[in-house]
C-alpha positions in Angstrom: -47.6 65.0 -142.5 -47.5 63.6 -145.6 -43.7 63.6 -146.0 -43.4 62.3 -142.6 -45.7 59.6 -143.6 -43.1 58.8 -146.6 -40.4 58.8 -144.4 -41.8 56.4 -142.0 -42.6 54.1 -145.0 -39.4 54.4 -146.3 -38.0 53.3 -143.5 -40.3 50.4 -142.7 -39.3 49.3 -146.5 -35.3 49.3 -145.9 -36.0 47.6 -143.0 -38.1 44.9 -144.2 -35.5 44.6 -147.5 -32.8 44.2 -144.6 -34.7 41.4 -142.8 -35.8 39.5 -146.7 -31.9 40.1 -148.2 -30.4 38.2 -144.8 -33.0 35.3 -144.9 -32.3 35.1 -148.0 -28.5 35.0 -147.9 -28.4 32.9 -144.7 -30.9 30.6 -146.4 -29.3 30.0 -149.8 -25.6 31.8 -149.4 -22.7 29.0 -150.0 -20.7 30.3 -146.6 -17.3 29.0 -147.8 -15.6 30.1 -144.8 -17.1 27.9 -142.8 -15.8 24.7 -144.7 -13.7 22.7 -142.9 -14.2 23.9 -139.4 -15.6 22.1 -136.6 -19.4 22.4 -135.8 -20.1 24.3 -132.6 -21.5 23.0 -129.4 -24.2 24.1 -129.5 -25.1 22.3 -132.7 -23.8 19.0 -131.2 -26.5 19.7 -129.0 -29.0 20.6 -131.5 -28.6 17.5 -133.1 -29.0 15.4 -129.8 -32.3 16.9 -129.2 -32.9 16.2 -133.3 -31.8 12.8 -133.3 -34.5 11.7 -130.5 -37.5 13.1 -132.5 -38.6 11.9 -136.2 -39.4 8.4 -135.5 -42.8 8.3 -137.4 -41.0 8.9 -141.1 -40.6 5.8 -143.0 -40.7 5.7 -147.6 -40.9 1.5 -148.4 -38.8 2.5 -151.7 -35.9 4.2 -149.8 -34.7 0.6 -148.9 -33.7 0.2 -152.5 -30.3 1.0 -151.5 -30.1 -1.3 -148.5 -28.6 -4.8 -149.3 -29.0 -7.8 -146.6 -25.5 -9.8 -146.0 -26.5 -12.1 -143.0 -26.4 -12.1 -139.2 -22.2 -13.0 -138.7 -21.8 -9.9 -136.2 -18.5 -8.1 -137.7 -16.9 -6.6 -134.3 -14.3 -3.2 -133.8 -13.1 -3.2 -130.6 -15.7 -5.9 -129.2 -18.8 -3.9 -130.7 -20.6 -4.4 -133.9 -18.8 -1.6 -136.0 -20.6 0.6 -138.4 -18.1 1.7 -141.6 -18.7 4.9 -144.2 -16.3 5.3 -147.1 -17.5 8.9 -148.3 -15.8 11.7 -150.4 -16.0 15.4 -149.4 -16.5 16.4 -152.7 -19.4 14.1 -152.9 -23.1 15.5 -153.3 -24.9 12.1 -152.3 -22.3 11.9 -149.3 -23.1 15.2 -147.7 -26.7 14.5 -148.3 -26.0 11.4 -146.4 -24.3 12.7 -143.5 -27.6 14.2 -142.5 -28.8 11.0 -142.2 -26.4 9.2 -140.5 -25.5 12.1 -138.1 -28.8 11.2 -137.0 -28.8 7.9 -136.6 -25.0 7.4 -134.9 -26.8 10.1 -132.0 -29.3 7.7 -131.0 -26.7 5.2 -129.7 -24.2 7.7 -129.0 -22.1 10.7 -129.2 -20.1 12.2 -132.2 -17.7 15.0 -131.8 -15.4 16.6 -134.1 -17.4 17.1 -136.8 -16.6 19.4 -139.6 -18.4 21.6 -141.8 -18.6 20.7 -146.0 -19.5 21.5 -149.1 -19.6 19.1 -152.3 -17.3 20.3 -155.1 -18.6 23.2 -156.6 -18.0 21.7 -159.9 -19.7 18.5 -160.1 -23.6 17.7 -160.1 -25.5 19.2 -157.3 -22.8 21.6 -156.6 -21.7 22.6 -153.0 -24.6 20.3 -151.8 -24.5 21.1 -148.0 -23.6 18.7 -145.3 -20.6 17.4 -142.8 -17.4 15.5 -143.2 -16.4 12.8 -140.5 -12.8 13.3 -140.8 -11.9 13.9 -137.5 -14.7 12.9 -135.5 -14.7 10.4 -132.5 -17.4 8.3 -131.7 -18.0 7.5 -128.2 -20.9 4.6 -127.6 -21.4 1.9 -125.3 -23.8 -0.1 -127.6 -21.6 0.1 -131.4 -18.2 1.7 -132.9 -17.6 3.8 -135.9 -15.1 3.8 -138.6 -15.5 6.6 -141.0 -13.2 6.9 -144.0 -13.3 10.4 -146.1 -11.2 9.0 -149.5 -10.9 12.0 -151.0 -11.1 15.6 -150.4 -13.6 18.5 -151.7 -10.9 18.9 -154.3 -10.5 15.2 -155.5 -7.2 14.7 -153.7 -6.0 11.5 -151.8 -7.8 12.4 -148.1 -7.9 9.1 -145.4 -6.5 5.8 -146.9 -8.5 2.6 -147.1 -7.0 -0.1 -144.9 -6.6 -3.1 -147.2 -9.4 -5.2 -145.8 -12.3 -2.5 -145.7 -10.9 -1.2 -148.8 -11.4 -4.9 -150.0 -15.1 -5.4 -148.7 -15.6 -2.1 -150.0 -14.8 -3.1 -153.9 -16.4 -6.4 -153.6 -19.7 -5.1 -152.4 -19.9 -2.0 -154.5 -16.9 -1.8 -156.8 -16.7 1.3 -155.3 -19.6 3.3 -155.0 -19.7 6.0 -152.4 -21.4 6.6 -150.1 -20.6 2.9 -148.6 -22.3 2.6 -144.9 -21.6 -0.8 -143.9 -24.2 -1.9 -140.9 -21.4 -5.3 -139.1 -21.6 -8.1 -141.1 -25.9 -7.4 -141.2 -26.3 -4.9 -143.8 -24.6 -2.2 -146.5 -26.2 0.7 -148.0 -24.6 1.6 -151.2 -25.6 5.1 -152.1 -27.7 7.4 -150.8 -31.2 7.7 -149.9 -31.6 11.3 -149.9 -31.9 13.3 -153.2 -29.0 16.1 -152.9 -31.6 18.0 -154.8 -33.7 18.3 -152.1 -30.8 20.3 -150.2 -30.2 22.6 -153.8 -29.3 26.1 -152.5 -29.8 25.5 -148.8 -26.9 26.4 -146.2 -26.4 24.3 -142.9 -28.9 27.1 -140.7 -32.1 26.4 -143.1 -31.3 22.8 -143.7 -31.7 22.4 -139.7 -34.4 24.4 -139.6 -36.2 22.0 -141.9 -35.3 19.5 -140.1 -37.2 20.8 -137.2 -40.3 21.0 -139.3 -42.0 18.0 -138.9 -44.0 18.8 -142.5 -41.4 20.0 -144.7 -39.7 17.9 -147.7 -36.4 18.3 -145.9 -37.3 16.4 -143.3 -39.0 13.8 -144.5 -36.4 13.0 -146.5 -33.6 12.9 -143.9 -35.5 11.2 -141.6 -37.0 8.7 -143.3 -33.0 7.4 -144.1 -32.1 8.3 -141.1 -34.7 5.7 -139.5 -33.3 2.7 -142.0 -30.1 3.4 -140.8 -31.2 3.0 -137.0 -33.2 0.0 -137.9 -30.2 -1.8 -139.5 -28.0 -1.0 -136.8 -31.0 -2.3 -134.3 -31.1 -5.4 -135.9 -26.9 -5.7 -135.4 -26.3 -4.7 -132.2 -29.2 -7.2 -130.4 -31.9 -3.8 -130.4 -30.4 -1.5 -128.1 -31.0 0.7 -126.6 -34.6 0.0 -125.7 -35.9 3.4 -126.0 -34.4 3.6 -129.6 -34.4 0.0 -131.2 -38.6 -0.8 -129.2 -39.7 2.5 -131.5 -43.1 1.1 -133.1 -41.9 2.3 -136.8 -37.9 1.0 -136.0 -39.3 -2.7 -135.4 -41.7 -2.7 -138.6 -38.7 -1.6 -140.7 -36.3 -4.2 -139.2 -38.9 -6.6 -140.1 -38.8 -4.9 -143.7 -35.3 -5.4 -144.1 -35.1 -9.1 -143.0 -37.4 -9.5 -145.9 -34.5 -8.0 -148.4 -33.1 -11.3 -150.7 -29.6 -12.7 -148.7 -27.0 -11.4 -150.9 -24.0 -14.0 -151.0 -20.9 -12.7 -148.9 -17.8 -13.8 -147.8 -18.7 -14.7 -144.2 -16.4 -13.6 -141.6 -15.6 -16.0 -138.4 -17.7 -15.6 -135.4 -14.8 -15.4 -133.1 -12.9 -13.4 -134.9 -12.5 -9.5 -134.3 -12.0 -9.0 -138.1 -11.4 -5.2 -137.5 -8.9 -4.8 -134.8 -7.3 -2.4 -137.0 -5.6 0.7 -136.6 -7.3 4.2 -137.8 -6.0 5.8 -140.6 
């Protein structure tokens, strides 16, 4: 009895290392193979039914990267266009991309994402998140431009058409990530800590994001909120049942309080970035 008893325990103990050594690995394992290859479906879907949820996160001091330019409407293809100049090798990109994954679902639909890592050599090492190189960006309400500068291995990626590339350096001399919000807004850098991600793979990350309580969360949504706000505030608040969100009006009202920085105005009528894609 006794030795059956030991066997059964055994048993129950394998089992139960089994179950803790693969949370563990899919919680904290840096999947490599997986870089660089398109999110599924049914993670597209996933992040639909994310995107509508988390409107009741705001932070006052996570507008400290958010810079106020005006109200001269900057158009691609007759909508107000939203620009990102990111690196894939970028920790505070891919911390980003959270974020702004978010925000770009609640007025419309992204495919073509792809998997990413940050370089495994710099700070925050193979911070977890997506690159937009190949996505396309389907909305009735804004358009997308999306500009991944260099790869995860610091080599030349998608170039910089000369004028972006020129607002770009004027703004931030630089500084990536760069999420320019049509002629209303910039953000330069990120508002999410890549620490907060430390360790975590794609699965747990998104599991976090589910719950409502943890860090993770918090974090991504609370950015991911000042990013729908801004764009609100560009694109005349739609659509209704995004931009008329309780907490999305009191941050656009937060942001119009943000000092007018000086900017090179661009003309009303014209459609500055009628421009082809890299």
């Amino acid at each position: 009895m006794i030795k059956r008893y030991k066997k059964v325990l055994l048993s129950f103990l394998i089992v139960v290392v089994v179950i803790v050594s693969s949370f563990i690995i899919l919680t904290y394992s840096s999947n490599n193979s997986l870089i660089g290859i398109d999110v599924s479906n049914s993670i597209n879907i996933r992040f639909s039914s994310i995107s509508s949820e988390g409107y009741n996160y705001f932070n006052q001091s996570y507008i400290k990267a958010v810079h106020y330019i005006g109200n001269n409407t900057a158009f691609y293809e007759g909508k107000p266009v939203i620009i990102f100049i990111g690196a894939e090798w970028c920790p505070y990109c891919n911390a980003e991309s959270w974020a702004l994954l978010i925000a770009l679902e609640r007025f419309g639909n992204i495919t073509g994402l792809q998997y990413m890592e940050s370089s495994s050599s710099d700070i925050f090492p193979n911070t977890h998140g997506f690159s937009f190189t190949n996505v396309n960006y389907s909305s009735k309400y804004i358009s997308f431009l999306e500009y991944e500068y260099q790869d995860r291995n610091y080599q030349p990626l998608q170039p910089v058409p000369q004028n972006i590339y020129k607002l770009w350096m004027n703004l931030t001399h630089g500084s990536i990530p760069f999420i320019y919000i049509a002629g209303h807004f910039y953000q330069a850098g990120s508002n999410i800590y890549p620490g907060i991600l430390a360790g975590k793979n794609w699965t747990y990350i998104i599991s976090q994001i589910s719950n409502k309580s943890s860090p993770i969360a918090k974090a991504i949504y609370t950015s991911a909120n000042i990013l729908t706000a801004m764009i609100c505030q560009a694109d005349g608040n739609h659509p209704s049942y995004v931009c008329d969100q309780e907490l999305i009006q009191h941050i656009e009202q937060d942001l119009l309080q943000l000092p007018l920085q000086p900017l090179l105005y661009l003309s009303s009528n014209e459609d500055f970035w009628v421009t082809q894609k890299a």
